[in-house]
C-alpha positions as CSV (number, residue, x, y, z in Angstrom):
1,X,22.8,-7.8,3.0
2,X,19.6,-5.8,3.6
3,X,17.8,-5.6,6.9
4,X,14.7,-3.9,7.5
5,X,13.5,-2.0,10.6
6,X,10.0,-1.2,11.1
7,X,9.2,1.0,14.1
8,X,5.1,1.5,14.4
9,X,4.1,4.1,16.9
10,X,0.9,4.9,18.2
11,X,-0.6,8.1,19.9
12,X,-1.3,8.1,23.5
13,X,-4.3,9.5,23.7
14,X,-5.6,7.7,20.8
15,X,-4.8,4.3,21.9
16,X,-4.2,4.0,25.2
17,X,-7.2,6.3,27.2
18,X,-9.9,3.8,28.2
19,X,-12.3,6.0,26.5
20,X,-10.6,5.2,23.1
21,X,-10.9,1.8,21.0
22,X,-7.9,0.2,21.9
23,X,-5.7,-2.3,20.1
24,X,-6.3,-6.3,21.7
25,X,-3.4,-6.6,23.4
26,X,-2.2,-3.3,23.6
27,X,0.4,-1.4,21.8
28,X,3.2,-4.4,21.7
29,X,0.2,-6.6,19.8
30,X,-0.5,-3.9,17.4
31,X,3.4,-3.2,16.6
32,X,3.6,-7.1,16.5
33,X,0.6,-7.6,14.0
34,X,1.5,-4.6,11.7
35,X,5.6,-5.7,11.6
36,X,5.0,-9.0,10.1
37,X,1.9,-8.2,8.0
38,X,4.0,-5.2,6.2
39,X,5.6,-6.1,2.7
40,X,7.5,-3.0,2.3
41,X,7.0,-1.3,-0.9
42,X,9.4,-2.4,-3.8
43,X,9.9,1.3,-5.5
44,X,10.6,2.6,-1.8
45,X,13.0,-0.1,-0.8
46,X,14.8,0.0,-4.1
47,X,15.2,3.9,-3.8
48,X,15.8,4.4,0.1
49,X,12.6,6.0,0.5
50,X,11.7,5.8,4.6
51,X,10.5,8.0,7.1
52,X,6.7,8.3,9.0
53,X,3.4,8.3,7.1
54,X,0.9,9.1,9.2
55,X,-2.8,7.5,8.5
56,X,-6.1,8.8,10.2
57,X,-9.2,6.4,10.4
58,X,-12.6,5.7,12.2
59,X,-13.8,2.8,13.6
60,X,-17.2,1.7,12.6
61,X,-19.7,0.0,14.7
62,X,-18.4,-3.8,13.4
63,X,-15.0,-3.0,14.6
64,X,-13.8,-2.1,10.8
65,X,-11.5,1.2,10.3
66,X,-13.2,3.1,8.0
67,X,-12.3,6.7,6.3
68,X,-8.8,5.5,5.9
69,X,-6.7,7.8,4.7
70,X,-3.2,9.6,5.0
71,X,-3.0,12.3,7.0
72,X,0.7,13.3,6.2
73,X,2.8,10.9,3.6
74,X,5.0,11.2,1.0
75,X,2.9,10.9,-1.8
76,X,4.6,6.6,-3.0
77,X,3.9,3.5,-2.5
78,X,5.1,3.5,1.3
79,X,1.4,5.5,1.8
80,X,-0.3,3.0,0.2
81,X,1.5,0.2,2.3
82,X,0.5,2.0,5.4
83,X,-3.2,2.5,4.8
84,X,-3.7,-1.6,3.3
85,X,-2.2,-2.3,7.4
86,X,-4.6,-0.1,9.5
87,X,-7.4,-1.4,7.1
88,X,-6.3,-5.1,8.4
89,X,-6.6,-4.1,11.7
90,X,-10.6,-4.9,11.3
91,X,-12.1,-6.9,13.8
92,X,-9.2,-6.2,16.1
93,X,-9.7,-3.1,18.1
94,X,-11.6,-3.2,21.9
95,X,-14.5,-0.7,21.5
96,X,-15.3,1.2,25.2
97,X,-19.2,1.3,25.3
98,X,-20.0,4.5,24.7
99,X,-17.5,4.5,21.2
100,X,-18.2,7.4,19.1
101,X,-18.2,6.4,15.7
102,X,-16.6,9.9,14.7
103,X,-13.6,9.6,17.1
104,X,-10.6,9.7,14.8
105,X,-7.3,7.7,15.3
106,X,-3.7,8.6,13.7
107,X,-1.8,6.1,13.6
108,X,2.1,6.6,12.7
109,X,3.8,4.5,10.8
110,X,7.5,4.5,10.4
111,X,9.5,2.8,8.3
112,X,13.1,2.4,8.4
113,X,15.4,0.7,5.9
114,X,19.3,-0.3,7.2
115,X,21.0,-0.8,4.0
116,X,25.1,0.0,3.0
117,X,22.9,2.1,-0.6
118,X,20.7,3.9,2.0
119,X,24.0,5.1,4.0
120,X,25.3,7.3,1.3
121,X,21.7,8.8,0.0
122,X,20.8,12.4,1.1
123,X,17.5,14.0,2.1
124,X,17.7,15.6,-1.7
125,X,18.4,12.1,-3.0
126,X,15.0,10.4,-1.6
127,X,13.4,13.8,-3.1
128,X,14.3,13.3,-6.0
129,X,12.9,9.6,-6.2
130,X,9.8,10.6,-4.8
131,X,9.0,13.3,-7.5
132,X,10.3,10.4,-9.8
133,X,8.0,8.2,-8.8
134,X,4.8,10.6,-9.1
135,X,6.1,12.0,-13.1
136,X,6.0,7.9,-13.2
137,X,3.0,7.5,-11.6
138,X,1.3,9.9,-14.4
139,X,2.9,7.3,-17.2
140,X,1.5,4.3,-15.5
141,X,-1.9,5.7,-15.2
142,X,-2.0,6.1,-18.9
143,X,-1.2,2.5,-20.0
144,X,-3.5,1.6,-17.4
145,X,-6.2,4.1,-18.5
146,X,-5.7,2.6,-21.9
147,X,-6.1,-1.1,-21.5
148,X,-9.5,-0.4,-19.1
149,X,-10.9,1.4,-22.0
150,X,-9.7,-1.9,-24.1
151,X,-11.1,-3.9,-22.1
152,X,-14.6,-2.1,-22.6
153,X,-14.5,-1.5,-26.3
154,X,-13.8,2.0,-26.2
155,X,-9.7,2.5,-26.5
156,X,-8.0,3.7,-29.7
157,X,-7.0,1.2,-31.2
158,X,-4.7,3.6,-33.2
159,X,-2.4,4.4,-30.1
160,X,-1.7,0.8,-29.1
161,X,1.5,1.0,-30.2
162,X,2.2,4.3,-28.5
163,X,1.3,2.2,-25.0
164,X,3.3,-0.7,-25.8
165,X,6.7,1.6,-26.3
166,X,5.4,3.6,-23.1
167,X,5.0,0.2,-21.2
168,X,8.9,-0.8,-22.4
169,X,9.8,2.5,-21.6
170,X,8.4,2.0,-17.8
171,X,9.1,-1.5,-17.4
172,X,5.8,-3.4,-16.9
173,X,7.1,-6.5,-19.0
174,X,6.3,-10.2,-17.7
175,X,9.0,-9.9,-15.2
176,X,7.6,-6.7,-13.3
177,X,3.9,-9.1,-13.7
178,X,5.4,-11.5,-11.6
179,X,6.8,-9.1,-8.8
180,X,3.6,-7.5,-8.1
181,X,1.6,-11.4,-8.9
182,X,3.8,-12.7,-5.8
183,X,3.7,-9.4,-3.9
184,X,-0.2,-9.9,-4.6
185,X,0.1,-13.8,-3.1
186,X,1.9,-12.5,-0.3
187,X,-1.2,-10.3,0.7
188,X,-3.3,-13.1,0.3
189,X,-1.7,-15.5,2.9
190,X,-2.0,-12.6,5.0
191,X,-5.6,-12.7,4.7
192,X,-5.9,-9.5,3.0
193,X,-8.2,-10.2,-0.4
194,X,-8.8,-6.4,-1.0
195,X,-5.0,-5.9,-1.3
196,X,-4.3,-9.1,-3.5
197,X,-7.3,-8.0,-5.4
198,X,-6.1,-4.6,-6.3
199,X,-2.3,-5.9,-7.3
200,X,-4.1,-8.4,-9.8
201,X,-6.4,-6.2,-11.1
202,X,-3.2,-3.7,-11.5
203,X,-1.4,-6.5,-13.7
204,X,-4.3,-7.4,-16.0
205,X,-4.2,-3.1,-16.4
206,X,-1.4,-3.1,-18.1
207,X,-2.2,-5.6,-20.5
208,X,-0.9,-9.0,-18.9
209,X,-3.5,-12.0,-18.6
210,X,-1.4,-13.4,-15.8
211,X,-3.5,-12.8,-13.1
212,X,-6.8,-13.4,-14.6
213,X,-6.9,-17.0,-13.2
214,X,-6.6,-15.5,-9.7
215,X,-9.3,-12.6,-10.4
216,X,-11.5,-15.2,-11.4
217,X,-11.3,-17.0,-8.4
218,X,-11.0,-14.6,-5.7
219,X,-12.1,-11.2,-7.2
220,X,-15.5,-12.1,-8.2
């Protein structure tokens, strides 16, 4: 059986100093909001991948983090996960009234995975999935890369079948589609449009019309 742990921290002086936005409700409400908004990243979860990624942001004068990024991460999908969560924090943060719009946040995020796989895995273990998920990562950007160019006119038509062995090769068959389609509905319910947006968008880039229904309707 696999349980998941997800321990959010936040810095002192970045979220509890009345001079700094704060979370509404304090810390216990942001840790609450962020652990049951998080879908914790299927390549990560699969290879034991956990540990803190730690994402700096701004927030803007309509209460929206903006200049999201990650500050220190491991370079997978867990980064990813943890900027789409401060980016849902919009609307949620108390502003003191003299908020400087440049006043950056860090938010730590650190997730945890208790699993009997995970107990045997070493440090050089997780390494060696992370660099195996960026030499993938190159691979998937090329199939992608390809069908956008279809999609304007302007891919070789002549390497098609190249990207069709490359996308057997990687996996992104109909069954992979319909992981990231309900990870994408998952984000959705959550309220989070961008996010379901982008995993759509991701499916029809590597040549699936599954999710063109749902781009149609919510992507516009």
């Amino acid at each position: 059986m696999l349980y998941l742990f997800i321990i959010f921290q936040s810095l002192i002086s970045a979220f509890v100093a009345e001079d700094q936005p704060q979370f509404k409700g304090g810390p216990g409400a942001l840790n609450n909001f962020l652990s049951q908004n998080l879908i914790y990243p299927d390549y990560s979860r699969q290879n034991c991948i956990s540990g803190t990624v730690q994402v700096s942001f701004n927030i803007d004068q309509n209460n929206k983090p903006v200049n999201v990024k990650v500050q220190k991460g491991f370079g997978v999908d867990l980064d990813d996960e943890a900027v789409r969560l401060v980016k849902m924090t919009a609307g949620k943060w108390i502003l003191p009234p003299d908020h400087d719009l440049s006043t950056t946040l860090v938010l730590p995020v650190n997730f945890n995975l208790s699993d009997s796989r995970c107990n045997i895995r070493n440090r050089s273990d997780m390494e060696q999935a992370i660099n195996a998920y960026k030499e993938r990562e190159a691979l998937v950007d090329a199939v992608t890369n390809y069908y956008k160019n279809k999609y304007l006119g302007k891919a070789d038509a002549a390497k098609e079948a190249e990207i069709l062995a490359l996308k057997k090769q990687l996996g992104l068959d109909d069954d992979y589609a319909d992981e990231v389609l309900d990870q994408a509905n998952k984000k959705l319910k959550q309220g989070d449009r961008e996010g379901a947006c982008e995993d759509w968008n991701f499916v029809r880039n590597i040549g699936s019309d599954k999710a063109d229904a749902m781009l149609a309707k919510y992507c516009k």
